[in-house]
C-alpha positions, 0 to 999 in steps of 0.5 A: 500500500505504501509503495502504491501511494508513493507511485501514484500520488493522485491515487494516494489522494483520492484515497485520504479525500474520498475513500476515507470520507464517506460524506464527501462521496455520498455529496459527489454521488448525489451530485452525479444523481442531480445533474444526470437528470439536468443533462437527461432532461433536454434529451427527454424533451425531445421524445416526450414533444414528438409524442405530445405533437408539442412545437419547437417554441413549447419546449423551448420554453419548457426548457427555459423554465428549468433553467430558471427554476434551478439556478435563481432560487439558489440564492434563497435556499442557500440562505435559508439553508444557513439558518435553518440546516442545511440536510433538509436541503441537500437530501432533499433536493435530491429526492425532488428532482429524482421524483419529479424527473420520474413525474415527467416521464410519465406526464401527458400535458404541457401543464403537467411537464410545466410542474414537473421541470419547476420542481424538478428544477427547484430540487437541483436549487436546493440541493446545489448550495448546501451541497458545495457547502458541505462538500467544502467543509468536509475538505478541511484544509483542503477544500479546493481538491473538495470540492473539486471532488464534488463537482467531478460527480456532477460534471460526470452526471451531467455529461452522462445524462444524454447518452444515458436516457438517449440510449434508454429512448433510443429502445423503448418509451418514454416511461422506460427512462423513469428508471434513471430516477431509482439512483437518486431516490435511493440516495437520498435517504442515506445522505440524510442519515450521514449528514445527521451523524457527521453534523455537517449541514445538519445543524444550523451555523452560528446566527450572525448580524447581516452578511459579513464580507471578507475584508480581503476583497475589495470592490474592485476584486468582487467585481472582478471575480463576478465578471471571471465567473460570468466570462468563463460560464458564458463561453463555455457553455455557449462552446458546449451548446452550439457545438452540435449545430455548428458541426453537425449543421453548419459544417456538416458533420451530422449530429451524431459528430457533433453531440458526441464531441459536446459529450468529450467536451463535458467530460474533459470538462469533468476531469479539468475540475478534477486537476484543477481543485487539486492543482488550487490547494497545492499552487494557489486559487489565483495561480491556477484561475488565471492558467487555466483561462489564459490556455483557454483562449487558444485552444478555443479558438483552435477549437471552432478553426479544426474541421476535421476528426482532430477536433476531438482531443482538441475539445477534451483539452479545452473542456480540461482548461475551463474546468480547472478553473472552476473549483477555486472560483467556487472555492473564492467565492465561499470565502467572500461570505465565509459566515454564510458559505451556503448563500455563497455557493447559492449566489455563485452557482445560480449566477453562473447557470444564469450567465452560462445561459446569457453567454449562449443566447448573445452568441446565438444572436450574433452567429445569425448569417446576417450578423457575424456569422456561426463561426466568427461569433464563436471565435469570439468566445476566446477573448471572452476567456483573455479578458477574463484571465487579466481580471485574475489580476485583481483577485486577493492572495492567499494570504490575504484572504486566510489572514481576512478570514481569521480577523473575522472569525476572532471578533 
């Protein structure tokens, strides 16, 4: 055992990290469960409208209507969730989005898929800020690679979504893929059980005065970390959702190429997370913030000029590179607010669903033919993460974040 941990050092660490951690695990597995059906849901859609004779716009919408549901209430749970405990929260987000993702198999009206993606959606809401929360928390010292670890589950789920309910639709009815609901509600109940042994989100926090900011940021720096996280989110997932229109339509490809590629995206967007909280914990959140959005920018201009089957390690790389930089932008984010770590995670992560789904529509918009053109307007995306790797610049230190922190937590 030694010897394979002396060999394999990332091994060694996932083993201390998550082996050893039944909690932060059980976090990652519920994450996977939640964002497999966020990921299934589009695919879903596509069955459930062709069998309801619902029109483009109908879907759209019901599509919308999740997107919104699951990313602006996180602000309100994660809050909530601060002063009241937040296991409620998290085990029971998951058992929502599971039961109302089998719900929706089995609807048969526009209003009742309308209730189902709303509480579908407001389950994601609520298990996502006390999930990070408690993700981070069980990390210790450690709690970019925590985190890391948890959103590894999620990326994973989310990337795993489409070809799992493609691959049950593709054989049998719509109500078939209710299947993939047993997962979560399954898990459900355990994770409640571990989070009221081990105390981590099954209590509420110390009641504080207001919101306390961390002093270490200043308004400049909040700024500047806000418009990383709405650059970064805006053209990633802008890259992942017009991947399959522009190679599959635009240049041909078909749609198995080009929903396939946005599947290696995503995975290496999975994997990039993964390095990325680690490589944070160990070189510094700026550090890595800032590599990983400068190679962004090349590789994802390169990205969208590789017409040919050479694209593909090229979008496993470029997935890597936006994913590094995720867990220490949530992982600073928590630590602006670190008395309200839940209503942090809330803000952050609806915040950046709510941009991801800004930066596709404006790229969108401007790739109409009689604008810049698909392939102009996402070479654009590349400055996006250029500007966003300057702003870096402006983040506080390491040290003066932990020194900020221990002030606060002294008065």
């Amino acid at each position: 055992m030694a010897l394979m941990q002396s060999c394999f050092p990332f091994l060694s660490l996932i083993m201390s990290k998550v082996l050893r951690n039944p909690l932060l695990w059980s976090l990652s597995l519920s994450h996977f469960s939640t964002d497999l059906y966020s990921g299934a849901i589009a695919v879903l859609m596509v069955v459930i409208g062709r069998s309801l004779n619902l029109s483009i716009s109908e879907i759209a919408v019901t599509l919308a209507t999740y997107s919104y549901a699951s990313s602006l209430s996180q602000p309100l749970f994660g809050y909530v969730g601060d002063r009241l405990g937040g296991k409620w929260f998290v085990a029971g987000g998951v058992f929502t989005i599971s039961l109302f993702f089998a719900l929706l198999c089995f609807a048969n009206t526009l209003s009742m898929i309308i209730v189902c993606v709303v509480f579908a959606g407001l389950g994601s809401a609520a298990f996502h800020p006390q999930g990070a929360s408690g993700a981070a928390m069980s990390g210790g010292e450690s709690k970019s690679t925590a985190i890391s670890i948890f959103m590894l589950g999620g990326n994973i789920g989310y990337a795993a979504g489409p070809l799992l309910a493609g691959m049950i639709l593709a054989n049998y009815n719509k109500e078939s893929a209710a299947i993939m609901a047993l997962f979560g509600l399954c898990m459900a109940p355990f994770l409640f059980k571990l989070l009221s042994r081990e105390g981590i989100a099954a209590k509420p926090r110390t009641p504080v005065k207001g919101i306390p900011r961390n002093r270490a940021f200043s308004g400049f720096a909040i700024f500047a970390l806000m418009s990383i996280m709405a650059l970064r989110a805006g053209a990633s997932s802008a890259m992942n959702s017009l991947t399959p229109q522009f190679f599959g339509n635009e240049l041909g490809f078909g749609i198995a190429f080009g929903s396939s590629l946005a599947a290696t995206q995503l995975f290496g967007l999975a994997l990039g997370g993964f390095a990325g909280g680690m490589a944070a914990d160990r070189f510094g959140q700026r550090n890595v913030i800032f590599i990983s959005l400068l190679l962004s920018a090349p590789f994802t201009a390169l990205y969208f000029l590789t017409h040919s089957s050479w694209v593909y390690p090229i979008a496993a790389v470029t997935g890597f590179f936006y994913g590094m930089s995720w867990p220490p932008l949530l992982s600073m984010s928590q630590e602006l607010f670190p008395k309200s770590a839940g209503l942090a995670s809330g803000l952050s992560l609806g915040f950046v669903f709510s941009m991801g789904g800004l930066g596709t529509t404006l790229t969108g918009f401007l790739a109409e033919p009689y604008r810049l053109g698909m392939q102009n307007a996402l070479l654009l995306l590349a400055p996006w993460s250029f500007v966003a790797a300057l702003l870096v610049l402006a983040l506080p230190t390491r040290e003066k974040i932990n020194n900020a922190t221990q002030l606060m937590n002294a008065r």
